[in-house]
C-alpha positions as CSV (number, residue, x, y, z in Angstrom):
1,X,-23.2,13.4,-0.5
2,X,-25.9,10.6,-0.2
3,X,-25.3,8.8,3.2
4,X,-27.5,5.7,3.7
5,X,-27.6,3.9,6.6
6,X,-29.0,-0.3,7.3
7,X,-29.0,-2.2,10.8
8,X,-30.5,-1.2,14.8
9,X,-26.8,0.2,15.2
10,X,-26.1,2.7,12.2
11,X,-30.1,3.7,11.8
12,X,-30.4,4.7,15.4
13,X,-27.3,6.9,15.1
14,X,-27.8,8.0,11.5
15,X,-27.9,11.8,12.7
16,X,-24.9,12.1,14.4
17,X,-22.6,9.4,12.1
18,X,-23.9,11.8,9.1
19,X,-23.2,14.8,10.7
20,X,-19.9,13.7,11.0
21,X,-19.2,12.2,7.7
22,X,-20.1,15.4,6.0
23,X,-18.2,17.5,8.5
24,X,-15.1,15.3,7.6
25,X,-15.9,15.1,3.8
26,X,-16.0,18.9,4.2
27,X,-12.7,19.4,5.6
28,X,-10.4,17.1,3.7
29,X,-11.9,18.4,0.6
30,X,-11.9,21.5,1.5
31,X,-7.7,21.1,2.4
32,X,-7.2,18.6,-0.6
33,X,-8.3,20.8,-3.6
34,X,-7.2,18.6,-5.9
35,X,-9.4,15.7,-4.7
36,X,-12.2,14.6,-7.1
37,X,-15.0,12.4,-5.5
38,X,-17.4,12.5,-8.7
39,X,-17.3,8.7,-8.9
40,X,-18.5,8.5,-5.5
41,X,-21.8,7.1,-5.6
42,X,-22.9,7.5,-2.0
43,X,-21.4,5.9,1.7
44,X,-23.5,3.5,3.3
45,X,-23.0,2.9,6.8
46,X,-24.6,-0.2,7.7
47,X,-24.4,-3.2,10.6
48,X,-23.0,-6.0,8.6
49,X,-20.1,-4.9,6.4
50,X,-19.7,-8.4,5.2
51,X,-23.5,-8.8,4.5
52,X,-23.4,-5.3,2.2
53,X,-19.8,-6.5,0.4
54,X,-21.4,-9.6,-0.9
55,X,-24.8,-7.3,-2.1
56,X,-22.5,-4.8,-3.9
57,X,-21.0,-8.1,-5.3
58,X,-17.6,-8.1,-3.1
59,X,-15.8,-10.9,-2.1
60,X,-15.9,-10.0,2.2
61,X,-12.3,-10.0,3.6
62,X,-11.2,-12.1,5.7
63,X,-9.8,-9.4,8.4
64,X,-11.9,-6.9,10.7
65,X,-12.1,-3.9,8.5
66,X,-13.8,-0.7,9.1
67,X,-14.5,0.3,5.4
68,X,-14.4,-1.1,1.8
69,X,-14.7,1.1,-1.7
70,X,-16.8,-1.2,-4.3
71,X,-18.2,-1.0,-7.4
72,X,-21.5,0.5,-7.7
73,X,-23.2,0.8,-11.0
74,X,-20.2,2.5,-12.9
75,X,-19.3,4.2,-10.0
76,X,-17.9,3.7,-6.7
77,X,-19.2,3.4,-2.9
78,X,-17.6,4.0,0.3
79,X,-19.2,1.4,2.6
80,X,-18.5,1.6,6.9
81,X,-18.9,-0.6,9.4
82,X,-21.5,1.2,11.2
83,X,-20.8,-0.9,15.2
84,X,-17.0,0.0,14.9
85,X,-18.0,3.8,13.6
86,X,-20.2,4.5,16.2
87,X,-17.4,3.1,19.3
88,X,-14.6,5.5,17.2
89,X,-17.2,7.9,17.8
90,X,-17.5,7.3,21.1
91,X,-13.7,7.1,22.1
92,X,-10.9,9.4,23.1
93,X,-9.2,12.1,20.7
94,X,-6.4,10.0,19.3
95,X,-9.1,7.2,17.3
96,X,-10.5,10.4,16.3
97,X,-7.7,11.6,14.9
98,X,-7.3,7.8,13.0
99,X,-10.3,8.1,11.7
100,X,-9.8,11.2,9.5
101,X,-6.8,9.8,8.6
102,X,-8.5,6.6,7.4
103,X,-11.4,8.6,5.5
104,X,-8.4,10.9,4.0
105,X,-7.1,7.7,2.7
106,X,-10.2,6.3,1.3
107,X,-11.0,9.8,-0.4
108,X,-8.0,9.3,-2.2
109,X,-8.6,5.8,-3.4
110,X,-11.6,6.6,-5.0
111,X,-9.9,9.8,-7.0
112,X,-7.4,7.3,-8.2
113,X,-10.0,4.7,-9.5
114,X,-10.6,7.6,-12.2
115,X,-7.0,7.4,-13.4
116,X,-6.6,6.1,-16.5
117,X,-3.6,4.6,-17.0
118,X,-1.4,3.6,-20.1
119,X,-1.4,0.5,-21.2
120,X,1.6,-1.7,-19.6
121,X,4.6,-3.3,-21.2
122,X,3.7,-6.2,-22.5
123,X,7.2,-8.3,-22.1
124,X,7.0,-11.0,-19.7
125,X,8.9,-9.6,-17.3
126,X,7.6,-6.2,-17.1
127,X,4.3,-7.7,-16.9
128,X,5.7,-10.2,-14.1
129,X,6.7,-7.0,-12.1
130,X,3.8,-4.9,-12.7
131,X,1.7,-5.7,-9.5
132,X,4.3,-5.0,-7.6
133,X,5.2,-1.5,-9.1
134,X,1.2,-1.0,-8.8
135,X,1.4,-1.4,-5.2
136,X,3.9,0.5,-4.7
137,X,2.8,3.5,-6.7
138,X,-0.8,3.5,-4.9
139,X,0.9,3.3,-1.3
140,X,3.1,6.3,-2.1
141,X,1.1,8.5,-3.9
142,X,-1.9,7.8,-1.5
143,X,0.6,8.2,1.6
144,X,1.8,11.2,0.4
145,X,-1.6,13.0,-0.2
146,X,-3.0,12.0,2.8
147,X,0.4,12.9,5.2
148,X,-1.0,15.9,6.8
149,X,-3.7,14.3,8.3
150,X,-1.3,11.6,9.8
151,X,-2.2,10.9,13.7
152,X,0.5,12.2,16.0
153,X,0.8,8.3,16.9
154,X,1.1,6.9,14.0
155,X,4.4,5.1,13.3
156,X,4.8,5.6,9.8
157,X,4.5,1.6,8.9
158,X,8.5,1.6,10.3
159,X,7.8,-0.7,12.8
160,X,6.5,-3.5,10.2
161,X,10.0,-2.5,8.4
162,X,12.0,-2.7,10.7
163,X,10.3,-6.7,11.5
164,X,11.2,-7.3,8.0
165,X,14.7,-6.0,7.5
166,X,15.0,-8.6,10.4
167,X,12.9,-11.5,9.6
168,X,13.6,-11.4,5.6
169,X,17.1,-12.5,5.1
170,X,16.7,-16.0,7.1
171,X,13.4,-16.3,5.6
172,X,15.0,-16.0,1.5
173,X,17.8,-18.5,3.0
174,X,15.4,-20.9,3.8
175,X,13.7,-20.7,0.3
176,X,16.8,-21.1,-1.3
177,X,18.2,-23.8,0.6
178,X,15.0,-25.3,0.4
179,X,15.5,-24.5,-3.5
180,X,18.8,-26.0,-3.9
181,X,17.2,-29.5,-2.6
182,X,14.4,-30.1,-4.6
183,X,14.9,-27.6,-7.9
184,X,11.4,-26.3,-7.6
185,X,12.1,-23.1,-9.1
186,X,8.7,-22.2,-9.8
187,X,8.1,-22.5,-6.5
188,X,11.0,-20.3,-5.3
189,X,10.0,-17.6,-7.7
190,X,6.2,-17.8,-6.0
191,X,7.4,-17.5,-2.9
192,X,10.2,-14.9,-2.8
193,X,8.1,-12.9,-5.3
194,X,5.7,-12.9,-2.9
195,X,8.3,-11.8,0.3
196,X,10.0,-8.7,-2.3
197,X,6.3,-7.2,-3.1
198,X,6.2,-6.9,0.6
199,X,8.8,-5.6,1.3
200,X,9.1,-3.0,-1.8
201,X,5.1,-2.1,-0.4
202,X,6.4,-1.5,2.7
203,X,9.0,0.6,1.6
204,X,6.8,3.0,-0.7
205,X,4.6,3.6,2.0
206,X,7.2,4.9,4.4
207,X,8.5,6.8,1.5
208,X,5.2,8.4,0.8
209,X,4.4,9.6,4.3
210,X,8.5,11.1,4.6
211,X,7.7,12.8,1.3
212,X,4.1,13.9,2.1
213,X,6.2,15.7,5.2
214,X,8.5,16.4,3.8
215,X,11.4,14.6,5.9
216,X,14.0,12.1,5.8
217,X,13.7,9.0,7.8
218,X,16.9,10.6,10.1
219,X,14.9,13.4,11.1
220,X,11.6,11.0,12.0
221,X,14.1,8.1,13.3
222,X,17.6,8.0,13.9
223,X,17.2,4.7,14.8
224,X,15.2,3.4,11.9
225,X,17.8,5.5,9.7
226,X,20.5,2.9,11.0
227,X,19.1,0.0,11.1
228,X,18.3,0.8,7.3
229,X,21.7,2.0,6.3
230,X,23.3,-1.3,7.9
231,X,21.0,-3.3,6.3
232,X,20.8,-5.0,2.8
233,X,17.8,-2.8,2.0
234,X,20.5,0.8,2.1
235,X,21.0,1.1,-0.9
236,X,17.3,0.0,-2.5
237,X,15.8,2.5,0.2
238,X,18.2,5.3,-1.4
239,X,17.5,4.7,-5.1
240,X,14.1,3.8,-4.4
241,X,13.3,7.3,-2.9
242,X,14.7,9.3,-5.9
243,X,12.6,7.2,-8.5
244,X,8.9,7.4,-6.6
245,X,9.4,11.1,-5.5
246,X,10.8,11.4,-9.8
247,X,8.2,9.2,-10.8
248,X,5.1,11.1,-8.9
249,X,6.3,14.4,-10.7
250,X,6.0,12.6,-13.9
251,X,2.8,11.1,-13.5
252,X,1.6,7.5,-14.4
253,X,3.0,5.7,-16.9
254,X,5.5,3.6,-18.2
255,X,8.2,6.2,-17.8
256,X,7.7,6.0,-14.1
257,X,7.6,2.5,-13.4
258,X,10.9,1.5,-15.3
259,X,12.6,2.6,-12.6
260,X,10.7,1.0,-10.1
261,X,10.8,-2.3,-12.0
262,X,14.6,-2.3,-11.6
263,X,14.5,-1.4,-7.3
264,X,12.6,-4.6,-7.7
265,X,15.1,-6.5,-9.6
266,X,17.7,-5.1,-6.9
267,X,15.6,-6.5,-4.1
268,X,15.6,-9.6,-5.8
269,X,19.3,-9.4,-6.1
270,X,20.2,-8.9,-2.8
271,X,19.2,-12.2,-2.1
272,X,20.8,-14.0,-4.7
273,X,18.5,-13.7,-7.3
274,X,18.9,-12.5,-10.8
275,X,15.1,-12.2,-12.3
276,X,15.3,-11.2,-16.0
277,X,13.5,-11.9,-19.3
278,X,14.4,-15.9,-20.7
279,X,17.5,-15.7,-23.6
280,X,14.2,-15.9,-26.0
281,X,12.6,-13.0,-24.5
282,X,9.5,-15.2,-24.1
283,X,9.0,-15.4,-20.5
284,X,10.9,-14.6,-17.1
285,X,13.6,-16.6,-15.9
286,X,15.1,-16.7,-12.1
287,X,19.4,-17.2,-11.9
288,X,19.9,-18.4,-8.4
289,X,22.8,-18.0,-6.5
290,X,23.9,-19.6,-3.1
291,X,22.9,-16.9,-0.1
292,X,25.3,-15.8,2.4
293,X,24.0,-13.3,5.0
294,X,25.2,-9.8,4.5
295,X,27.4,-8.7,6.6
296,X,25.7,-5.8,7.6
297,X,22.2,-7.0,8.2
298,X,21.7,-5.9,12.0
């Protein structure tokens, strides 16, 4: 693997960060045998990230980040933040232990920028849907893969769940109320489209680490079991399980996200809102009902 290295920070460590990259490298492949990093160009490890985004032609992100994948020549590189690398290094056994997990992760992001995938529905409301059921595929399938190397302190993204089995009722109240005073649809559709791809993220990536450990949110959580089966999101959580554990056997394609299109349209549903294809099948229309809290939310 060609490991390069830019800035007083990453060059004066180069030995040891490289040592450790390859050592890494080494063992997930080694564990993952499946894993194809042939598009990997090289990893650069360099002292500004955002400096080395913009030269790879990158748009920086606005959040700290330790890494970022970009395009590089027809292939891909893996680029670190060499500062925040080198003080992982230099910490305790458990940001260890997140680091593999991070570099696991990013392994499997580049083997999935080889997938070729079918070409997507093309009616308007398939094509409304299909970010979201993108997302969700790449949490899961990425989660899953990369569950065995899941720190002993990692909370499974249930946390964040939880925060948004809570927050997001009284949040698509507002929008609708807000809705039912100024008939701005498009802008309800913006906005709770928005709030659902969250959420239905969220859940795939829980789903994909319970799957990749093979165990149900009970056995992890009793806690986070009941907060979910007293919630609105019970019986989306339930169907959405079957379809992305169905759908991963399958493999990518249409047949696979149909599914997930329709947990979507649930989501959507549970707050009142019926999103389905105009009567002329020309674009995608949003039926709003008036929202009343479930009873069952807490």
């Amino acid at each position: 693997m060609n490991i390069e290295f830019d800035g007083p920070i990453s060059t004066a460590n180069a030995k040891t960060l490289g040592q450790v990259i390859e050592a890494l490298l080494e063992r997930i492949q080694d564990r993952d045998e499946d894993l194809d990093l042939s598009s990997l160009s090289r990893i650069r490890v360099v002292d500004d990230l955002p400096a080395a985004e913009q030269h790879f032609g990158a748009t920086p992100v606005s959040d700290e980040h330790l890494s970022r994948i970009v395009a590089d020549e027809g292939k891909l590189a893996l680029l670190f933040d060499g500062g925040k690398l080198w003080q992982i290094l230099s910490g305790d056994g458990a940001e260890i232990a997140r680091l593999i997990h991070h570099l696991h992760k990013e392994c499997w992001r580049v083997h999935d920028a080889l997938t070729t995938l079918a070409a997507p529905s093309e009616a308007p409301l398939a094509k409304a849907l299909a970010p979201i059921v993108a997302a969700m595929w790449q949490e899961y399938r990425i989660n899953r893969r990369s569950a065995w190397s899941v720190p002993a302190d990692s909370d499974l993204l249930l946390n964040h769940l939880a925060a948004l089995l809570q927050a997001l009722p009284d949040g698509m109240q507002e929008e609708i109320t807000l809705y039912f005073a100024d008939q701005d649809l498009d802008g309800l559709f913006a906005k709770s489209l928005g709030r659902i791809a969250h959420l239905m993220q969220a859940v795939a990536h829980v789903q994909g680490y319970l799957d990749g450990l093979g165990q149900p949110l009970s056995a992890i959580s009793a806690d986070m079991h009941e907060l979910v089966s007293k919630s609105f999101l019970s019986p989306i959580w339930t169907a959405a399980a079957q379809h992305l554990a169905a759908g991963h056997a399958i493999g990518p394609g249409e047949l696979a996200d149909i599914p997930l299109r329709r947990d979507v349209q649930a989501a959507f549903a549970s707050f009142g809102l019926q999103i389905r294809e105009s009567d002329d099948g020309s674009d995608v229309w949003v039926d709003v009902q008036p929202l009343t809290k479930p009873e069952t939310l807490h």
